[in-house]
N, C-alpha and C positions, 0 to 999 in steps of 0.2 A: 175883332176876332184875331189879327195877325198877333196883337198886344198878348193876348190871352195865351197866343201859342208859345209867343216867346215869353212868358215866363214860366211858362212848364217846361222851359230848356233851361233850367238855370238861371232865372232872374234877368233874362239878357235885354226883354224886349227896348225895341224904338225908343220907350220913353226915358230906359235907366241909362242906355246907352248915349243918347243925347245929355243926362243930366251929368251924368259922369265926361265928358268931352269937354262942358262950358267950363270944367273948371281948368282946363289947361290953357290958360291964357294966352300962351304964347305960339304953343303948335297950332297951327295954322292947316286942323284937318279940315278937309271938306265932308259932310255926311251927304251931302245932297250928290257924290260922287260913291256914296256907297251903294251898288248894283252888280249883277251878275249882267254882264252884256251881251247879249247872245243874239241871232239871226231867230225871231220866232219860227220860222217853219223846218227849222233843224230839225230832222228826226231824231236822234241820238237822245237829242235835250229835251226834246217832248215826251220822250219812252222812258227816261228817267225820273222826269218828274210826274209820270204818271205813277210807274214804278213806287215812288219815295209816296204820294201822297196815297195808295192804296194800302202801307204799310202803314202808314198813321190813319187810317180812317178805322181798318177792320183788327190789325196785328197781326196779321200772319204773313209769312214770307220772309224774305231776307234779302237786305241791302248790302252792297261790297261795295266800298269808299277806299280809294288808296293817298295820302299824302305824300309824295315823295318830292323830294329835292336834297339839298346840302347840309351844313352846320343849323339853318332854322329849322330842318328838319331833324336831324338829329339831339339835339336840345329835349325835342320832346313837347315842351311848351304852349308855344300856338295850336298842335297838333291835338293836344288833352284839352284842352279848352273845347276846342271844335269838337272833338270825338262825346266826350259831357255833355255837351248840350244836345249834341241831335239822340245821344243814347237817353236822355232825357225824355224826349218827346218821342219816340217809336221803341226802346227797349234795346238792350244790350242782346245780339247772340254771341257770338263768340269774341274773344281777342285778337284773333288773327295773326298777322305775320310779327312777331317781336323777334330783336338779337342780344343776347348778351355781353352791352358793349362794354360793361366795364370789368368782365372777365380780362382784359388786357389792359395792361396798367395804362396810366393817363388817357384813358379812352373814356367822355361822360358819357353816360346813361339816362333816359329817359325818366320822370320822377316817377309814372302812372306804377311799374314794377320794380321790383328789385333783383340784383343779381348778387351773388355770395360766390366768389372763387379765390380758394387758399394759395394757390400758385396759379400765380399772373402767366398769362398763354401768348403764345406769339401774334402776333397781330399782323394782317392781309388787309391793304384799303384799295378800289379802284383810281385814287390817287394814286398810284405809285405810279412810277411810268412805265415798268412792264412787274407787275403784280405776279408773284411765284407762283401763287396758290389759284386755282380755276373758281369764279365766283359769281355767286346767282344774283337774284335780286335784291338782295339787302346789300352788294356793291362790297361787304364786308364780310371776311372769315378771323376764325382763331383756331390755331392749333395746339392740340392737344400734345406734349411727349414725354409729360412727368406719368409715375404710376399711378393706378388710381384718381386723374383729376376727376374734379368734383365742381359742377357745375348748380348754385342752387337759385329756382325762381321762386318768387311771389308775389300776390298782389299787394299792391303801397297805394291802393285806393278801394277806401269802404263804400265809396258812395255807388260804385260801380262790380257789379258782380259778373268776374268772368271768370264763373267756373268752368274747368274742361274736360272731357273725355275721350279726346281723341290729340294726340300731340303728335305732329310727323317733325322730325328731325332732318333738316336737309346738312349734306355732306356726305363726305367720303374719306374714305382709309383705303392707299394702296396695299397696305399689306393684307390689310381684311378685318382690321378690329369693326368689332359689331358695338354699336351705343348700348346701355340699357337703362331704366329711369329706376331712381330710389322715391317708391310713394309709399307715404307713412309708416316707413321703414319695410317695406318690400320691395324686392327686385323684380323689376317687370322685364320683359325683353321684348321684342319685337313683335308686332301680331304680323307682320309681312314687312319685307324689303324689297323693293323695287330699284334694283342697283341702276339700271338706265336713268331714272329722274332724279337718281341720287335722293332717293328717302327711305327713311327709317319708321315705319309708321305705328303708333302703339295704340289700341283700344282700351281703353281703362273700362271696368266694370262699375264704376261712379266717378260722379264727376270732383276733381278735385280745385284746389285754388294755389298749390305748391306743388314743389314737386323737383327731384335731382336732377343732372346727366351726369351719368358714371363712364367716364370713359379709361377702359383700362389698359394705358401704352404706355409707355418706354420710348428710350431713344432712338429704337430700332423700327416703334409699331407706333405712326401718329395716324391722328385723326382732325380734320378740319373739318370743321361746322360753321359751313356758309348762312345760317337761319335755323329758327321755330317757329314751328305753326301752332295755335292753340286752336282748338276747335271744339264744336258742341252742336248740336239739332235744333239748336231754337230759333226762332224767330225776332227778327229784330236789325238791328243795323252793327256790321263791324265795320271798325274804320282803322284801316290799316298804318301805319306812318314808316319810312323808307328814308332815311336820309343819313349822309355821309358827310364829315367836317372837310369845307375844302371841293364838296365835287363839283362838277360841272358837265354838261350834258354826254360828252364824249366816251366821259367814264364810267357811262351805264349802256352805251351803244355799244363800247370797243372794248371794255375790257371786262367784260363779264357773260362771256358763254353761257352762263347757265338761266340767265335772263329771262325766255322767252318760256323755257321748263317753267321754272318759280312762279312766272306772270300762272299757271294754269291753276293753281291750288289756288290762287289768290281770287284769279275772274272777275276782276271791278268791273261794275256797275257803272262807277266814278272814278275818274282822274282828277285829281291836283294837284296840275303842276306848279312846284315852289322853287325849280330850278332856273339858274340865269345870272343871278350876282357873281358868279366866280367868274363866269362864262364872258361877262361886261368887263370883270377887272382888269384883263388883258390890255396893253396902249395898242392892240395891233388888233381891237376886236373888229371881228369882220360879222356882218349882218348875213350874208348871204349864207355864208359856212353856220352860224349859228340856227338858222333856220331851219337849212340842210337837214344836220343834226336831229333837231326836234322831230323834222318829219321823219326821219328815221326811226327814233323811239315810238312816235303814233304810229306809226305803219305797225312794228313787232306788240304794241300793247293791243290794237285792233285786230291781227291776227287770232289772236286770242279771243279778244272779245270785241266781236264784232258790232256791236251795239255800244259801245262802251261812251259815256259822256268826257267831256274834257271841257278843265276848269284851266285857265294859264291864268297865272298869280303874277303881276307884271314884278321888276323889280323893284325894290323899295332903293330911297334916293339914299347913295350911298358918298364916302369922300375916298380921295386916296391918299394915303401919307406919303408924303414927299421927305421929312425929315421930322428928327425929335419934335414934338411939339405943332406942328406945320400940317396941317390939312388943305385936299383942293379938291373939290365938289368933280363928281365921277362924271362926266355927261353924256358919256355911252348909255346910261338909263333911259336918256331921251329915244338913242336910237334902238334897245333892245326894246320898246315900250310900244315901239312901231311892230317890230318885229310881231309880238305878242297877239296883238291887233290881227294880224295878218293871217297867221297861224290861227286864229277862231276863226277867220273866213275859210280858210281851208278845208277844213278837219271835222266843220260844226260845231264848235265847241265856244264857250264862255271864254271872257276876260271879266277879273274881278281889278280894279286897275287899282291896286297897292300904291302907286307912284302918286298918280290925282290924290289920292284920299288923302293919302299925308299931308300933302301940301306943295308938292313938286319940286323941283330943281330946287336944292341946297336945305329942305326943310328938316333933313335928321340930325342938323345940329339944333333948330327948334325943338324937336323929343330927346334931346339929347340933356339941354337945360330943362325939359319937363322930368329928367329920369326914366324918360322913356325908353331911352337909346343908350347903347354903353359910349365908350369914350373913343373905343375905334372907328365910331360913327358906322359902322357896318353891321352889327348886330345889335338887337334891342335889348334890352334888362326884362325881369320878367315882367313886372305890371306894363310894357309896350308888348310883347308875346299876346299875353293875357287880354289886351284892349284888341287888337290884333285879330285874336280868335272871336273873338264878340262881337267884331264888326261883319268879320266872313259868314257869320251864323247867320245873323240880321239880313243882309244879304242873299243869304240863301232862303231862309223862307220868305223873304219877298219873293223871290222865282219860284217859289213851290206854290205861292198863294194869290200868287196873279198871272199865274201864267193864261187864263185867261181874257184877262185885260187887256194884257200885250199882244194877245192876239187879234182881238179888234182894234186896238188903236196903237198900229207902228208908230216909233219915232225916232228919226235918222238922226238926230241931233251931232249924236256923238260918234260915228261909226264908220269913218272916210268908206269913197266909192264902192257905196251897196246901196239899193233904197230898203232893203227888208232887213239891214242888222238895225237892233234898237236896243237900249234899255229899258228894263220889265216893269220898272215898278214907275214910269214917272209916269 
């Protein structure tokens, strides 16, 4: 059955997944490492996967899934993978939180959509070290100050229909330019603004799959656009992705006021977190402070939603370049990887351990010679994205599809001092 399911997600299941592995001779993944880890008597994790398996059993209702993290999250990649396959098996409702990142010149964008902007916009990241512009949950703004810019979306994936009829526009304008959207060559303007949350909200009378933002300012009258929301009534699973080149946990805690607003339109069901590699880079990283941090963000995402599951993506084993040429294996991984561990005792929440699966300390120069991995040894190439996201899928419906299993038969194997944390599927 679990086979069956996974290939109604895109062809993913156990069997292709393994067949596709042996041929990488040299990465040295482990599959018998690939699990969602989790404490069986988590409530969070058991009310989500009730949640997820009532939407696939009957079809109605709606899933909220968020991805967030850094440059693997912003890529796009692993995230469309993952998003494919579960929209696969329970049905696409809406698209959810997207940004238009390559409205600002050398800024990449996501493959799933596309964006069209004739004059490149000033760009806002919560990398900066004190960021000018006030910014929500996408960590990222562009401002608008030419006349007339012209912001355009569409979908850049057929297989996936995420038509919308409701688009909220997050941001703001001190002078007071109002956004308005160009659909199929009509001017629409606001069906309400809600200047406190900073949204712009339009109800479209059908649902469309394109569509402008027209913003019209001057040097005098800008407009920053912190995110888009797409939305629609249907049923099914949206999965959001959130990620910024570069960020690391601090720069969604501390430099983004509008954070904990944003989190509310969004209301995940699920967290995956894919943050931590920037965070590790540091020679000065400290365990305590990084943990700190984390609970900080779960505290303001659980506010919100207080049921909310959490998924911690451990780090993937990374190098640091020392000089031209010269690489030396990161071994902070080891200890953010504890960290991670810790943080699902905490919180209730999953570890899906990225680090083990690979193949552990020093194994990204192994995917590196498979083309897995680029040459920075820090980021993957797409077919490692790609393997990536098929392994986290497989993974996850082993948790959806045995979570009864795992509830009769714990097993502490892997789960330092707890007798109740286990993995699910062994």
């Amino acid at each position: 059955m679990l086979i069956a399911v996974m290939l109604l997600c895109g062809g993913v299941g156990a069997q292709s997944v393994e067949k596709s592995i042996k041929n990488f001779k040299h990465a040295k993944i482990k599959l018998e490492a690939n699990t969602l880890k989790y404490d069986t008597s988590s409530a969070t994790m058991r009310s989500f996967i009730e949640k997820w398996n009532a939407l696939q059993q009957n079809g109605r209702g709606r899933v909220s899934i968020m991805h967030i993290g850094g440059s693997h999250v912003q890529a796009g990649t692993m995230s469309h993978r993952i998003r494919r396959h579960l929209v696969n098996s329970v049905g696409a409702s809406d698209r959810g939180l997207v940004f238009p990142y390559s409205a600002a010149a050398k800024c990449n964008n996501p493959a799933d959509y596309r964006i069209s902007c004739k004059e490149k916009m000033g760009l806002t990241r919560n990398v900066y070290k004190e960021p000018q512009k006030e910014l929500g949950l996408c960590g990222i703004a562009v401002t608008a100050a030419d006349t007339f810019s012209v912001i355009r979306f569409w979908n850049n994936d057929s297989t996936i229909d995420w038509h919308t009829d409701r688009i909220v526009l997050l941001g703001y304008s001190p002078q007071g330019v109002v956004p308005t959207l160009r659909v199929e060559e009509r001017e629409v303007w606001p069906s309400y603004v809600d200047e406190a949350s900073r949204r712009f909200v339009f109800n479209l009378h059908s649902e469309v799959d394109s569509f402008a933002v027209v913003l019209d300012c001057d040097s005098l009258h800008t407009f920053t656009l912190t995110g888009v929301y797409l939305g629609n009534k249907r049923s099914g699973v949206t999965f959001h992705s959130v990620g910024v080149n570069g960020a690391a946990v601090p720069d969604y805690t501390q430099k983004c006021p509008y954070l904990a607003e944003d989190l509310k339109i969004v209301r995940p069901d699920m967290v995956i977190f894919g943050i931590g590699i920037n965070d590790a880079a540091s020679k000065d990283f400290d365990t305590a402070v990084f943990r700190q941090n984390y609970l900080e963000l779960c505290k303001t995402i659980r506010e919100v939603s207080p049921e909310c599951a959490f998924v911690f993506i451990t780090n993937n084993d990374s190098f640091k370049r020392v000089k031209r040429g010269v690489y030396h294996v990161n071994r902070n991984g080891l200890m953010a990887r504890d960290v991670f561990y810790r943080l699902a005792k905490e919180t209730g929440g999953a570890v899906w351990d990225q680090f083990e699966i690979m193949g552990g300390l020093e194994s990204m120069d192994k995917w590196r010679l498979e083309k897995l991995a680029q040459n920075d040894r820090i980021h993957f190439t797409r077919a490692g994205y790609e393997l990536l996201g098929d392994l986290f899928v497989e993974a996850f419906f082993k948790a959806a599809g045995k979570k009864a299993a795992a509830e009769n038969k714990p097993d502490n194997r892997n789960m330092p001092n707890t007798t109740k944390y286990s993995p699910i599927d062994r």
